[in-house]
N, C-alpha and C positions, 0 to 999 in steps of 0.2 A: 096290069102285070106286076110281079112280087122281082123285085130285085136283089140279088144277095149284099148285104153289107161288109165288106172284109174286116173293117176297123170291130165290129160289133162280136164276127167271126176270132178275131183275135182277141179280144176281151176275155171270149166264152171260154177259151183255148188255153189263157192265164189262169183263168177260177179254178180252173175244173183239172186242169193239166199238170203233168210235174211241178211248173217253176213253184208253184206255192207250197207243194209239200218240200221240196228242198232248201226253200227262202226257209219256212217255218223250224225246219231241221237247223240251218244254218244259225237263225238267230238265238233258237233255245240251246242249242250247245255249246256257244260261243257267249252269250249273257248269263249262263248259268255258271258257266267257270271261271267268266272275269266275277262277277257277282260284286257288284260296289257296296252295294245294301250289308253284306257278313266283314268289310273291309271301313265301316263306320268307325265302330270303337275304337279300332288302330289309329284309324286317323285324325278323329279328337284329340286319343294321347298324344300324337305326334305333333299337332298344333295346337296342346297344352299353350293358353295365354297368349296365343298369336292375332293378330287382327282381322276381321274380315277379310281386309282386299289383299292379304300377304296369304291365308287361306284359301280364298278364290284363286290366288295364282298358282299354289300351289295342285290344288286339282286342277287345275287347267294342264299345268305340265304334265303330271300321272295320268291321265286323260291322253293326251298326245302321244306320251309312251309308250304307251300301252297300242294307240293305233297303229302305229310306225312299228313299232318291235312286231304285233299280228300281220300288219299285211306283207312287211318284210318277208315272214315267214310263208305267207300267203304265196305272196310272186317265185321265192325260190324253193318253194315245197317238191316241186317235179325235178331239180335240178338237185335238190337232196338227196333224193331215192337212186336219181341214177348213179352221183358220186359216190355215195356209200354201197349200192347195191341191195335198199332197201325196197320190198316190193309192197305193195298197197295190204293186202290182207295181213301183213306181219305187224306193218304199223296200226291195222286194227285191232289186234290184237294184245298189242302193247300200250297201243291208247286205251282200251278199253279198260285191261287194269288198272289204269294211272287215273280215269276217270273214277270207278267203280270206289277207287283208294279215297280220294275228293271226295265223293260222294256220300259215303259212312260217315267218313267226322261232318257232315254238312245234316245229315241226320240227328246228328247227336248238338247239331247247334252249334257248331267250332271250325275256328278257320283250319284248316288241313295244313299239315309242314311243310306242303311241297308251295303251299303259295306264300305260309310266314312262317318264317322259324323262328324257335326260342330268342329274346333276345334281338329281334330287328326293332320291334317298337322304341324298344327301350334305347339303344342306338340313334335310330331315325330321328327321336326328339332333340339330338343334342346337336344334331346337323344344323347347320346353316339353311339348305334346303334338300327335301328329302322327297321333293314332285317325281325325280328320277329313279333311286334308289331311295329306300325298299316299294314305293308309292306304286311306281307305272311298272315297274318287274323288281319282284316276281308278285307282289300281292295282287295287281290286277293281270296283267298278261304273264302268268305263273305258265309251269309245264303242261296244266293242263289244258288251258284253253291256247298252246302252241301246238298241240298234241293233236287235239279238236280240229283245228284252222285245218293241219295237214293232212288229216284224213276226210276233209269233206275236198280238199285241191286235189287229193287224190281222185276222186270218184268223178271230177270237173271234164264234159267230154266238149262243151259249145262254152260259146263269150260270155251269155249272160248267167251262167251257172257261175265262172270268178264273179261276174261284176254281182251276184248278191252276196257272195260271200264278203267281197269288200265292203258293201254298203254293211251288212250286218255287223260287223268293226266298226265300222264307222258309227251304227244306232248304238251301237255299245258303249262307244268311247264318250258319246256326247249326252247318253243316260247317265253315265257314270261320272262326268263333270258335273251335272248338276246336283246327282244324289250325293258327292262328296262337299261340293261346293254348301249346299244347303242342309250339311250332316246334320248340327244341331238341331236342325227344324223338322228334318226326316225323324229322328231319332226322339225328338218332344211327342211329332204325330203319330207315330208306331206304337213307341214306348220299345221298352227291351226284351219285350214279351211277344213284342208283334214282329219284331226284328229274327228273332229266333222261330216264332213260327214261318215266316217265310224263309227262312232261310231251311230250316228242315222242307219244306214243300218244295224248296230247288233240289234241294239233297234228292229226294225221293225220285224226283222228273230224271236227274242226272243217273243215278243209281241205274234208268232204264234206258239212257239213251248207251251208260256204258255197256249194256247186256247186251245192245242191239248191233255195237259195233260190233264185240265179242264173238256176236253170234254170223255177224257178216265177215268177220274174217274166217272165221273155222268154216263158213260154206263156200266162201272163196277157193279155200283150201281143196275144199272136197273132202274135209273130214267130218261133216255132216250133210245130210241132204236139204239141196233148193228150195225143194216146198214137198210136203206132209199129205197123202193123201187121206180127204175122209171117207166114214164108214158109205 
């Protein structure tokens, strides 16, 4: 006699089933707009002559701020919407530009303003310590990747739909400590050529995840149609 396995049954139900294409969503939209890897060179200049373990600590805190300001956002994202009266396909819609904006200078190989403005490097160096400011906001958890966080809390109907979007924060903050923490070493093994290509190839991924939001708010809306029939 053939007995059903549940554990195996649920296995099959995670592979094959939503949680992974929205684990998948969650983490390439949220690592593509903190993006540590395009927030390198900044923060060499900014720890121009600094010491290793004074630089370790520093990405350690920009790391940490960066978690804490996202999931921040994360827990009070439903409680946003209804204070202000903001409804979930508007903010897709406003994300999507603010993504799509990120996205073109991230093509072109350049940090975008909304994550560093003119003149923060050059500031941040002179700080004492600059893990908080400009480090963990806005260069890592900038408006885009708070913009991100709250249009995927939006879309959140069960527990484990928050709990990957936190974990994915969390993969992000602790990719991002090491690739800050190890910049010079990233930056010898890349080179500045490898750095710019991957960083256009996030551009490009982001570019479509902005159209996709774009495009789920306007059929939210009902100002375009759900789905296309074929010939």
């Amino acid at each position: 006699m053939i007995f059903d396995n549940p554990a195996a049954g649920v296995i099959n139900e995670l592979r094959n089933g939503p949680y992974v294409r929205f684990s998948l969503l969650a983490v390439s939209s949220i690592f593509f707009l903190v993006d540590p890897f395009a927030a390198i060179p900044s923060f060499l200049a900014i720890t121009d002559g600094v010491d290793a373990a004074r630089r370790s600590r520093m990405a350690r805190k920009g790391a940490l701020t960066c978690f804490i300001v996202l999931t921040a956002f994360a827990v009070a994202g439903r409680l946003i919407f209804r204070m202000f009266g903001i409804t979930l396909p508007a903010f897709e819609v406003a994300g999507g530009l603010i993504l799509l904006l990120i996205g073109l200078d991230m093509l072109e190989a350049k940090r975008s303003p909304t994550q560093e403005a003119s003149g923060d490097t050059e500031e941040a160096s002179h700080k004492e310590d600059a893990g908080i400011v400009p480090l963990g906001i806005p260069m890592l958890a900038g408006p885009g990747a708070i913009s991100s966080v709250m249009v995927l809390v939006g879309q959140v109907t069960t527990a484990w739909q928050m709990a990957a979007i936190v974990g994915c924060i969390a993969f992000t903050a602790v990719v991002s400590y090491f690739v800050l923490s190890g910049a010079s070493r990233v930056r010898g093994f890349l080179g500045e050529t490898g750095i710019r290509i991957l960083v256009r190839i996030m551009g490009l991924l982001l570019v479509a995840l902005a159209m996709q939001f774009f495009v789920n708010g306007l059929t939210d809306l009902g100002l375009i149609q759900r789905q296309v029939g074929g010939g």
